[in-house]
C-alpha positions in Angstrom: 101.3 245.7 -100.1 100.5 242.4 -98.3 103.4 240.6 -96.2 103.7 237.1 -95.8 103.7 235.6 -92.6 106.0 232.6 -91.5 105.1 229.8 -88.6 108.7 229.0 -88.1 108.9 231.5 -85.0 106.2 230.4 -83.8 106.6 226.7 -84.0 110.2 227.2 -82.2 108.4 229.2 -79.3 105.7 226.5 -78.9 108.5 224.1 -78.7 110.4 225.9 -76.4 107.3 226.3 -73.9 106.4 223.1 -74.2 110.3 222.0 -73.4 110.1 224.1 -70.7 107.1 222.7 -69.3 108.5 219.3 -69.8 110.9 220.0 -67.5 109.1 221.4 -64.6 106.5 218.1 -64.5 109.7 216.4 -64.7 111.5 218.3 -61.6 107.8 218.0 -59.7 107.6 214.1 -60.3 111.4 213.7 -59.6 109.7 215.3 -56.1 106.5 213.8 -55.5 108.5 210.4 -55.9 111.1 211.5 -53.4 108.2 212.3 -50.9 106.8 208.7 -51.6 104.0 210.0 -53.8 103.9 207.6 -56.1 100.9 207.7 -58.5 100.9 211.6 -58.4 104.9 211.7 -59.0 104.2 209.4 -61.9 101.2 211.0 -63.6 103.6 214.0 -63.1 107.0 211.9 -64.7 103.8 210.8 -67.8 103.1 214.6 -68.8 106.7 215.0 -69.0 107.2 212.4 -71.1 104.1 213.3 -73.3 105.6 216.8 -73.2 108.8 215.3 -74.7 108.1 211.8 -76.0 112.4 211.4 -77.7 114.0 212.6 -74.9 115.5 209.6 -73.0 115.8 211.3 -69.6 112.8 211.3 -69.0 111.8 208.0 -70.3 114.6 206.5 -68.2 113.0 208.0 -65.1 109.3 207.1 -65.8 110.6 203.5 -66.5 112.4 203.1 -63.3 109.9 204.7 -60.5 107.1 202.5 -61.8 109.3 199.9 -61.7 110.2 200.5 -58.1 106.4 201.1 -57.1 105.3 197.8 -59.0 107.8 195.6 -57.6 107.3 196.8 -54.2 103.4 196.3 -54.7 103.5 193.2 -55.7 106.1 191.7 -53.7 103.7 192.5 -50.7 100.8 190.9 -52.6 102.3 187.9 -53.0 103.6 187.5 -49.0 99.6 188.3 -48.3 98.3 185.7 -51.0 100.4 183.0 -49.8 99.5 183.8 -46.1 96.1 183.3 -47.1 95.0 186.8 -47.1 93.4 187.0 -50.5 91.1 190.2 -49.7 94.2 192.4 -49.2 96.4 190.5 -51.9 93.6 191.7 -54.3 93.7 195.1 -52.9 98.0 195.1 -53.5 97.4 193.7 -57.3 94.6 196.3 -58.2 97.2 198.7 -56.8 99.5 197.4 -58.9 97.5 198.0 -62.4 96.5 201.3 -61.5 100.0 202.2 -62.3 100.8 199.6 -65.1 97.9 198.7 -66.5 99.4 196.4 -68.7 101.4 194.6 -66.2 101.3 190.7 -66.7 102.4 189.7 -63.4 99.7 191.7 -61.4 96.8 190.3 -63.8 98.6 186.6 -63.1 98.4 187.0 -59.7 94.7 188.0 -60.1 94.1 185.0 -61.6 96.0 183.0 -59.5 93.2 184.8 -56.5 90.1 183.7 -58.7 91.5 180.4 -59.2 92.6 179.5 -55.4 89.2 180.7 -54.7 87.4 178.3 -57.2 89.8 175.3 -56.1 89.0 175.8 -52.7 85.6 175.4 -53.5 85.6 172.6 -55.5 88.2 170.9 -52.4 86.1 171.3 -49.8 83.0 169.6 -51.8 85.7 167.0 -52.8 86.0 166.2 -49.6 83.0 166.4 -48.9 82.0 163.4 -51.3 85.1 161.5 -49.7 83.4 161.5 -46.5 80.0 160.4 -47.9 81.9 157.8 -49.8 80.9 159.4 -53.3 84.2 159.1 -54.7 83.2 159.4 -58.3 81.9 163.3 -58.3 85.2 163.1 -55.7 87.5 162.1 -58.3 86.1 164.3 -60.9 86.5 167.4 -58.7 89.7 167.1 -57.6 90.7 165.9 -61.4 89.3 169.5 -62.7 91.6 171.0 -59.9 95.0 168.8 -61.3 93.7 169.9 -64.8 94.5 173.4 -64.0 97.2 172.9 -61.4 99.1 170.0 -61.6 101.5 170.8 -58.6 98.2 171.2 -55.9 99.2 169.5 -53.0 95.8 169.1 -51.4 94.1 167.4 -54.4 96.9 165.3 -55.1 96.7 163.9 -51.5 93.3 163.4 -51.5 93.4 162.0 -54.7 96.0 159.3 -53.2 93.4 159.0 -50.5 90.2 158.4 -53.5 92.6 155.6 -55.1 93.7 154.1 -52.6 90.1 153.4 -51.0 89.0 152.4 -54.5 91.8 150.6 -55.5 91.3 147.3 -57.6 92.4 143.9 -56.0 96.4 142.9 -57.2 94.7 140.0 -58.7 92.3 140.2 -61.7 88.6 141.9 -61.0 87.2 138.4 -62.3 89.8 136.0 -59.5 89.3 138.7 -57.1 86.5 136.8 -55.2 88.0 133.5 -55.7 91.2 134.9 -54.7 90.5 136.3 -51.4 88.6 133.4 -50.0 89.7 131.9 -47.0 91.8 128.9 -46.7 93.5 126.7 -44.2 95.5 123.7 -45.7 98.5 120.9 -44.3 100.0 118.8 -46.9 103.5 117.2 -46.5 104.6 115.4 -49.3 101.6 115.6 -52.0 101.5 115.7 -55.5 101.4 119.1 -56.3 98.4 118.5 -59.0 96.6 117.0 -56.2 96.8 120.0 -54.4 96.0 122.1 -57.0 93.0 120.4 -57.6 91.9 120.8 -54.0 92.2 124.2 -54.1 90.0 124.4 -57.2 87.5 122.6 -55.8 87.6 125.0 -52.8 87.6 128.4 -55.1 86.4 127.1 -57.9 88.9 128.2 -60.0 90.6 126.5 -63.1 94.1 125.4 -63.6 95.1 124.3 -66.6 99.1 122.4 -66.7 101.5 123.0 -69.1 102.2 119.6 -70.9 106.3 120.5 -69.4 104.9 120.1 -65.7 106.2 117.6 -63.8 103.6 115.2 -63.1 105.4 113.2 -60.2 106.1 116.7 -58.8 105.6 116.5 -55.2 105.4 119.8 -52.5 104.5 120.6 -48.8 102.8 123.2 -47.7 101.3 124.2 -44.2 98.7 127.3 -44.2 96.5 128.0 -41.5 93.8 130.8 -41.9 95.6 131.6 -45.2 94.3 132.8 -48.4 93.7 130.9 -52.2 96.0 134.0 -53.3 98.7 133.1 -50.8 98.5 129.2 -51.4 98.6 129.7 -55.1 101.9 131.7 -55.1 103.5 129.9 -52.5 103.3 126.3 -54.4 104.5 128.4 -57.4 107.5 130.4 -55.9 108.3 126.9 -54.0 108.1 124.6 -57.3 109.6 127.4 -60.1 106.7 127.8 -61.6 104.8 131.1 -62.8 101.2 131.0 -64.1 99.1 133.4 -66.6 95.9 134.2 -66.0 93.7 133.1 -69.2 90.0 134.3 -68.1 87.4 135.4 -65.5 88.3 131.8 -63.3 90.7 130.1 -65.6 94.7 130.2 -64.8 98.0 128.5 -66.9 100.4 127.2 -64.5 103.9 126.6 -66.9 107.2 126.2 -65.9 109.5 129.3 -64.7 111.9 129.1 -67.6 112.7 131.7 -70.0 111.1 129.9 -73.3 108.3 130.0 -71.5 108.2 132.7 -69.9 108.6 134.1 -73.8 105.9 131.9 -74.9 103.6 132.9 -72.0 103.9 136.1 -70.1 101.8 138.6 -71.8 103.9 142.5 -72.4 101.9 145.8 -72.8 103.7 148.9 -74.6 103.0 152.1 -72.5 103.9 156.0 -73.1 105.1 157.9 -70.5 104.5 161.9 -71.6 107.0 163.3 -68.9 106.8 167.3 -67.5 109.8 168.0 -66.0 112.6 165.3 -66.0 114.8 164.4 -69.1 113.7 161.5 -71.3 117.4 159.9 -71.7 117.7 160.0 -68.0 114.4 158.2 -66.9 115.0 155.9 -69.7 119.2 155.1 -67.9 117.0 154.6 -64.5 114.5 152.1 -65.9 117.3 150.1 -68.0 119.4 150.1 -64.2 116.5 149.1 -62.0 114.2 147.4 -63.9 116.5 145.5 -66.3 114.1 146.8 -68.7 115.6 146.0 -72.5 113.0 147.7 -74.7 112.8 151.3 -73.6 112.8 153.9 -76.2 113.5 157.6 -75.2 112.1 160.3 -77.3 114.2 163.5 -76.5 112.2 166.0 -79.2 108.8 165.0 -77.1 110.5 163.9 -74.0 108.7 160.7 -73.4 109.4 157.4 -72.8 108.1 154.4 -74.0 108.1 151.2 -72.5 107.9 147.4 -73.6 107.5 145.2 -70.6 105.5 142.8 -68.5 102.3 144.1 -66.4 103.9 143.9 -63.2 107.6 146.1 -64.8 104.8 148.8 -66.3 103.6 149.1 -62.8 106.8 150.1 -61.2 108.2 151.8 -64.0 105.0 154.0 -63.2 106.0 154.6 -59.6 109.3 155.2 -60.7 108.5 158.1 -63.2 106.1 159.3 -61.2 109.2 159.8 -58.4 111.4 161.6 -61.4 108.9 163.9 -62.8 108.6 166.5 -60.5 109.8 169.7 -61.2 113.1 171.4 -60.5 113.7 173.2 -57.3 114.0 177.4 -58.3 115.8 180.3 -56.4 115.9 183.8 -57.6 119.1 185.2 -56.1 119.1 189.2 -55.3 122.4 190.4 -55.6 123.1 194.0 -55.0 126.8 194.9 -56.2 128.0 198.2 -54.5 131.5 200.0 -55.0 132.8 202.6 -53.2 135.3 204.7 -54.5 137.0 207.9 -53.0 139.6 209.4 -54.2 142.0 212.5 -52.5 144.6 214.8 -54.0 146.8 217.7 -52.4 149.0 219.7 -54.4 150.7 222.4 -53.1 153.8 224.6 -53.2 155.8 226.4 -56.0 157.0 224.3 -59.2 160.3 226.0 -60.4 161.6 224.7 -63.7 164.0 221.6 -63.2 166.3 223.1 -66.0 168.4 225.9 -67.3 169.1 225.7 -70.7 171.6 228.3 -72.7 172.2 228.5 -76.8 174.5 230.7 -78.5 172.9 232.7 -81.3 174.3 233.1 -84.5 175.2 237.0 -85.2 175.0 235.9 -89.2 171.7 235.2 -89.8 173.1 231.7 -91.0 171.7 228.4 -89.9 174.6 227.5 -88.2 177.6 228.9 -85.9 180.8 230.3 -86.9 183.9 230.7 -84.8 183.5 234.5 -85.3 180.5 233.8 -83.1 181.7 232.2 -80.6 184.8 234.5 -79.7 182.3 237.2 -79.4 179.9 235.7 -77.2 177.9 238.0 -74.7 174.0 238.5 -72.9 173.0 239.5 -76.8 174.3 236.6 -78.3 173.0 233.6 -75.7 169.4 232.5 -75.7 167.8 231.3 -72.7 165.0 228.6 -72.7 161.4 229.6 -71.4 161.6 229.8 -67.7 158.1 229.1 -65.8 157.3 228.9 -62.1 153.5 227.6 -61.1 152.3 228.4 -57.7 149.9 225.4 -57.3 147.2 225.4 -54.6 144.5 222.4 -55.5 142.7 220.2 -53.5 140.3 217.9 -55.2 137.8 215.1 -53.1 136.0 212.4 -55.1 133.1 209.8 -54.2 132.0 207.3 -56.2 129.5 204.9 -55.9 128.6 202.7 -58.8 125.2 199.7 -58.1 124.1 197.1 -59.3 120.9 195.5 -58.3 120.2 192.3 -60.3 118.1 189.7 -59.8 118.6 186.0 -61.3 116.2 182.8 -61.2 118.1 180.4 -61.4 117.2 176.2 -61.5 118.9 174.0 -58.9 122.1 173.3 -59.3 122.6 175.2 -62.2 125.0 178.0 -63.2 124.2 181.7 -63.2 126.5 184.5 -64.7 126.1 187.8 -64.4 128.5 190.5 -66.3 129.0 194.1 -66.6 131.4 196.0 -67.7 133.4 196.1 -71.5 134.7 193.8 -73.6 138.2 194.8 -74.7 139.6 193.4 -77.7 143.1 191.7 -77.3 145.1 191.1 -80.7 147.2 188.1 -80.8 150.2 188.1 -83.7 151.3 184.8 -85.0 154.2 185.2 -87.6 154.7 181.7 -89.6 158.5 180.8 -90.3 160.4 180.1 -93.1 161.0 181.6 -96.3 158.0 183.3 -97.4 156.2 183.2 -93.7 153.2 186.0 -93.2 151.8 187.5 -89.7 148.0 186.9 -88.8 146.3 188.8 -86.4 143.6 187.3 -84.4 141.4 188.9 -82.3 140.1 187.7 -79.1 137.7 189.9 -76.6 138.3 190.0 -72.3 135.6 191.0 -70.0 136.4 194.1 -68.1 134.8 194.9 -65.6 131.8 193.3 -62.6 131.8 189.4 -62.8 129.3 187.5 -60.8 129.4 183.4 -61.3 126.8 181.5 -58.8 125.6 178.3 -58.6 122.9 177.4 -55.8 121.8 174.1 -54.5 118.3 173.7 -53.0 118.4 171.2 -49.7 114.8 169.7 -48.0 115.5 172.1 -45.6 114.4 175.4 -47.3 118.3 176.3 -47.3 120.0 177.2 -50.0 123.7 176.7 -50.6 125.2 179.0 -53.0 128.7 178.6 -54.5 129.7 182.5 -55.6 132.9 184.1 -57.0 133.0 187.8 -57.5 135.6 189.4 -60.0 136.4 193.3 -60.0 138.5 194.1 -62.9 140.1 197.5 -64.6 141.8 198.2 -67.4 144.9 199.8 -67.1 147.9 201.0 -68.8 148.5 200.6 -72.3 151.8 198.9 -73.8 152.5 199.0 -77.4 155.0 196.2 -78.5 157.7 195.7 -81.4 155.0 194.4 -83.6 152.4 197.1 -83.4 149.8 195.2 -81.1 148.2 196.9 -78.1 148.6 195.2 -75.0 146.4 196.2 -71.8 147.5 195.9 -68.4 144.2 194.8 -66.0 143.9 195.0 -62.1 141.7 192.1 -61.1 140.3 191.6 -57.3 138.8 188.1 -56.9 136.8 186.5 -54.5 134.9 183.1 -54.0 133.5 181.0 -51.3 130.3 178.5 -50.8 127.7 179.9 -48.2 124.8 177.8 -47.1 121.4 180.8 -46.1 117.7 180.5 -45.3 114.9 181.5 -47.7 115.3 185.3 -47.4 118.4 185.7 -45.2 120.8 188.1 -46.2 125.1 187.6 -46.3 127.1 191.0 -47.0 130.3 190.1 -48.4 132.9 193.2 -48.2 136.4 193.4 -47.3 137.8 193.5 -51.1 139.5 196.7 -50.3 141.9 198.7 -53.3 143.8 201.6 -51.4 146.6 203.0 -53.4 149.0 206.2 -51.9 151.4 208.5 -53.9 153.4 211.1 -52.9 156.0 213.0 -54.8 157.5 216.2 -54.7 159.8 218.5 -57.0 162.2 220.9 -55.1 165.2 223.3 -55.4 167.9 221.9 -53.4 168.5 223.2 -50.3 166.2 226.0 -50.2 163.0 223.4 -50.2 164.6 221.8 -47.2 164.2 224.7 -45.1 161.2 224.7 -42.8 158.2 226.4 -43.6 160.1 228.1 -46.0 160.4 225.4 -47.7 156.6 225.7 -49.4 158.2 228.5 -51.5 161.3 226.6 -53.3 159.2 223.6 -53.9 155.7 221.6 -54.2 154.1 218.3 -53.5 151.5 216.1 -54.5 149.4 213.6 -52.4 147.2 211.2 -54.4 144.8 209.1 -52.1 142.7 206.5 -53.8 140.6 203.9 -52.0 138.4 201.1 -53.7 136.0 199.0 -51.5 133.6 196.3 -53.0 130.5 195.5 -51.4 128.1 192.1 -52.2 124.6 191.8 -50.7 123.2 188.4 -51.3 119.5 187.1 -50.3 118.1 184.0 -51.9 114.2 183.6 -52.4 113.1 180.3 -52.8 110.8 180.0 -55.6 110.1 176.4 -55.5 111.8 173.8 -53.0 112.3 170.1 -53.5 109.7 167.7 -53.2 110.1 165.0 -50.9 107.9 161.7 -51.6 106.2 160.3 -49.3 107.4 157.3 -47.3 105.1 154.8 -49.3 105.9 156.3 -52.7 109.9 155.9 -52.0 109.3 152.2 -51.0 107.6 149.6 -52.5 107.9 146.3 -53.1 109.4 144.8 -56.4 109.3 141.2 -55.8 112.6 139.1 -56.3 115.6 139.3 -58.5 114.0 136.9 -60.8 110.7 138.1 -61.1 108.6 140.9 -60.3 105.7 139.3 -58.6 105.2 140.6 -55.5 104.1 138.9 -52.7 100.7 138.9 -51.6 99.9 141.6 -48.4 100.5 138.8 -45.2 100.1 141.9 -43.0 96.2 142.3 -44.4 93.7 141.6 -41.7 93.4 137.6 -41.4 90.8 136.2 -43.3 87.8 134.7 -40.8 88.1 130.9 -40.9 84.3 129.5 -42.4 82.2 127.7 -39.8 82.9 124.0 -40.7 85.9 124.5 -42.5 88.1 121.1 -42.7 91.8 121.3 -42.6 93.3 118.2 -44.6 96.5 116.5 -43.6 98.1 114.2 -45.8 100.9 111.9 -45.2 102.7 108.9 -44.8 101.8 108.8 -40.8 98.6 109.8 -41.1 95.5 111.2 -42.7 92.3 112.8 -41.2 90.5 116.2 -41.3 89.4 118.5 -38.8 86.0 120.1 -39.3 86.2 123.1 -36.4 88.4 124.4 -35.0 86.4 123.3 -31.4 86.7 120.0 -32.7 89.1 117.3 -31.7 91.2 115.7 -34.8 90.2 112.5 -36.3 92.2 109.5 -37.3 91.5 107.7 -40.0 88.2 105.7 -39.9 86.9 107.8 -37.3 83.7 109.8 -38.5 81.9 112.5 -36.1 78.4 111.4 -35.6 77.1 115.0 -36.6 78.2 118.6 -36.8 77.6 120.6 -34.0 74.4 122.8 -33.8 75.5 126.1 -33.2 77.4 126.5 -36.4 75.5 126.5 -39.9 76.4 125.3 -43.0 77.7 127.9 -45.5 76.9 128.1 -49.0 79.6 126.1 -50.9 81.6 127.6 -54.4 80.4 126.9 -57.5 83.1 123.5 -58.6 82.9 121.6 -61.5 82.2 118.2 -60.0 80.2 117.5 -56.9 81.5 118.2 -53.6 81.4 114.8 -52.3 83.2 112.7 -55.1 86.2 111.4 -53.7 89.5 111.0 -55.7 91.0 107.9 -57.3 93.8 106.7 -54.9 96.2 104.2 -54.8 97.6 102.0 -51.8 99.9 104.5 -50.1 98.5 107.7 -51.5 97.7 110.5 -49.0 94.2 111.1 -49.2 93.2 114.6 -50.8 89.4 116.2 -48.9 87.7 118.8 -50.3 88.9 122.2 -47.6 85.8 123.6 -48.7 82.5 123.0 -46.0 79.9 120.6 -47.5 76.2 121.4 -47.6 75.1 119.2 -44.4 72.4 119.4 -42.0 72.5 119.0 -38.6 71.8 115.2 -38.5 74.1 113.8 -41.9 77.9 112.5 -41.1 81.0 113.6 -42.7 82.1 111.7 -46.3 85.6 110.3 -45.2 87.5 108.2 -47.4 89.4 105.5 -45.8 92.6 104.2 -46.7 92.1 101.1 -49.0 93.6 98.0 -46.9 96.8 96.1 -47.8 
């Protein structure tokens, strides 16, 4: 006779062991945590949980202690990183991935280490190269550095520092010589072609006229130690004129009118690719400050691009550049705490409010008959149920419900934090006339915690925070003619704006809910009496008291950047044009040895070779130059140095500013004024 043998016992004890065991490595973790064990209270919390992979217990507690040890972890990492304490920061995020090893933020900040390390590195060289005047393997450095940070401050600064000692002249590379030689001329009512052509026989330069120049125009103009740069835009600026540079040493000088300006002033097209601020936005501030028609904003890319002359591309740069930074952050830690205690006293002896007394039918009929009530007696009256309670309860309550967000939250921007229900609300509307229906529509009211806050970042790492907190209940429920549910809800409200420091706490409490009943139920007279009294009657004391705590502290996750003082102001030129004005607070250019400053005039005409040397009138010729000071080499000018102009009677003489290739022993060409 064989027997068969069935696992189903035995699989319900192995199950019941292992639930059993699941338990106790819960209870010891629950423990270990409590004794601030962490990693052994969480292996502990793991075997439970491997014990018992569905049941949500312990799943919930695993979740939350490694949470709590991870947070605390790496919040101190990151205080130690951004002291500068990388070792230990290391130490907290290896910490951290012992007990999540999957935990992103920990790995980040690893990363983060490796990379702060490497940038140093590649800073210090950087700077390195700046002070050795290598500013190419300067520029590359610190550009691998932007590449993978952006926001670095210190290679953004020294970057400003690389382009700013290799920045290119305002003028053209190929008029930048010409441009910055020195100058020193006096001319009171010239013809401005005259003094044009004096200049580019000085620099060597080329100026070609528009055919709708003036050519009786006349000008005066007075520059001592002066530049060709500054001459050339003060004789434009003065006579409304505007020129266009055409090659290396070649420049148009046309009229300042808008069909020329259309016909002559080159535009480029340029793409702004922008990180942080809205397209539509920067495109509103180049159309207000610029006066920039052809800007197209591109809000799917968020870019802007721009249609304008050299000198608008230029600003609109500086302008973007002061939009595009990103938006100030603040995480806000809230922690939400209500108190709740509730007391109740009932005590004494209920006796029954009412007597009640039927007559009974002798019959056995349903009803009464007048035979029955002449013979009425104790048999045939019926009494209703009498009850007395002896009641003796006391009952104490504490309740304490948390919440502990946290909320990151962009500057001046709305944050909203809810929980609680959502309770439906059913709203009738019944149609009139003949023939008119009822339709329900159903709407849905938050119940419960409300948190609405709004912060706003200031240059002072403060953070102003505009909060309203909302504690509502339901209550009763009121059923009316129509059939629709209507809820009564208890609200307490509370908002105000408070200005904190990065990491300063506010408690906000005082939104107190304290309710008293007492009632009683009595026989008259008898529960009167004192002490006594307990025994003819009871009472009942309800107690309940509501408090609503909010703990706010603002961590400041980004702050707003302020520009520098020579980003937020520049120069833009005038309300007609954007030229800007050559730099008269550069360093003075050195007056040449021998260089002659012309004077033309009605009164008189001379030149002055030194400035050691007395001025001339006209006619008079210095025998030689003076020993001590050698003659420089002289600009390349299409025509020789020493032809005079064609002049009429009456015309001020135009001299060459440049100095002439003399010795020592030959006199100074000076063209006299022909005689009447």
């Amino acid at each position: 006779m064989s027997r068969s043998f069935s696992p189903a016992p035995l699989l319900a004890l192995l199950v019941l062991l292992s639930g059993c065991a699941g338990q106790q490595a819960y209870r010891d973790g629950r423990e270990l945590i409590a004794q601030d064990q962490i990693p052994a209270g969480l292996q502990k919390l793991q075997e439970a949980l491997q014990q018992d992979p569905g049941n949500a217990q312990y799943r919930s507690a695993y979740l939350q202690a490694r949470e709590r040890a991870t947070s605390s972890r790496l919040q101190q990492a990151e205080r130690q990183a951004q002291a500068g304490q990388g070792n230990l920061a290391r130490t907290s995020f290896m910490s951290v991935l012992e007990i999540d090893a999957q935990n992103e933020r920990a790995s980040s900040g690893l990363r983060a280490l490796e990379r702060e390390q490497r940038q140093g590195k590649l800073l210090a060289e950087a700077q390195k190269d700046i002070d050795a005047k290598r500013y190419d393997p300067a520029r590359q450095r610190l550009n691998a550095i932007l590449t993978e940070q952006p926001n670095h401050a210190g290679a953004r600064a020294l970057l400003r520092e690389v382009d700013e000692k290799t920045a290119p002249p305002v003028v053209e590379s190929g008029l930048a010589k010409s441009y910055k030689q020195p100058i020193t001329i006096e001319f009171r009512d010239a013809p401005l072609k005259q003094v044009f052509e004096l200049i580019a026989r000085r620099s060597g330069l080329n100026f070609v006229f528009d055919k709708d120049v003036k050519a009786d125009a006349k000008t005066s103009i007075f520059l001592k130690n002066s530049t060709v740069e500054s001459a050339v835009y003060f004789l434009l600026v003065t006579n409304q004129l505007e020129q266009q540079v055409m090659d290396a040493n070649t420049i148009l000088i046309y009229p300042n009118v808008a069909a020329k300006l259309k016909e002559y002033q080159e535009v480029l097209v340029k793409t702004f690719f922008l990180a942080n601020a809205d397209a539509k936005q920067v495109a509103n501030t180049l159309k207000t400050i610029l006066k920039t028609r052809d800007v197209v904003a591109d809000e799917k890319l968020n870019l802007v691009i721009v249609r304008d002359t050299p000198e608008a591309i230029r600003l609109a740069e500086r302008l973007i550049a002061l939009q595009d930074v990103p938006e100030a952050e603040v995480v806000l830690e809230l922690e939400i705490l209500e108190v709740k205690r509730s007391r109740l006293m009932e005590l004494g002896v209920a006796w029954p409010s009412s007597l009640t007394l039927t007559p009974l039918s002798t019959s056995g009929g349903v009803g009464l008959t007048i035979n029955d009530l002449n013979n009425l007696n104790q048999r045939t009256i019926g009494v209703s149920d009498l009850s007395v309670t002896a009641n003796a309860k006391k009952t104490d309550g504490d309740a304490n419900i948390l919440a502990n967000p946290r909320i990151r939250v962009r500057n001046r921007e709305k944050a909203k934090f809810v929980i609680g229900d959502r309770v439906p609300v059913v709203t009738t509307t019944i149609s009139p006339g003949t023939g008119g229906f009822a339709s329900e529509s159903i709407s849905y009211l938050d119940v419960g915690l409300t948190v609405n806050a709004e912060p706003t970042i200031y240059l002072n790492n403060e953070v102003g925070i505009r909060i309203s907190l909302e504690v509502s209940n339901l209550g009763a429920a009121t059923t009316t003619r129509s059939g629709s549910t209507l809820y009564q809800i208890g609200t307490r409200q509370a908002s105000t704006m408070l200005q904190l420091k990065d990491g300063e706490n506010q408690v906000l409490a005082g939104l107190i809910n304290n309710e008293e009943r007492s009632s009683g139920n009595k026989v008259p007279g008898l529960g009167d009496i004192p002490v006594l009294g307990r025994l003819f009657g009871s009472s009942k004391d309800d107690s309940q008291k509501t408090e609503i705590v909010l703990s706010i502290t603002p961590h400041l996750v980004r702050t707003v950047q302020r520009p520098e003082a020579k980003e937020s102001e520049f120069s833009a030129g005038t309300e007609g044009s954007f030229r800007r004005r050559p730099d008269m607070a550069a360093k003075a250019p050195t007056q040449m040895p021998g260089t002659v400053i012309v004077r033309s005039g009605p009164s008189a005409v001379g030149m002055q070779p030194a400035p050691a040397q007395p001025m001339m009138t006209p006619g008079q010729v210095p025998s030689t130059l003076p020993q001590s000071v050698a003659a420089p080499e002289v600009a390349p000018s299409p025509e020789p140095a020493a032809s005079p102009l064609p002049i009429s009677s009456g015309q001020p003489v135009p001299l060459q500013a440049a100095p002439l290739p003399l010795s020592s022993s030959q006199p100074v060409p000076v063209v006299p004024p022909p005689a009447k």
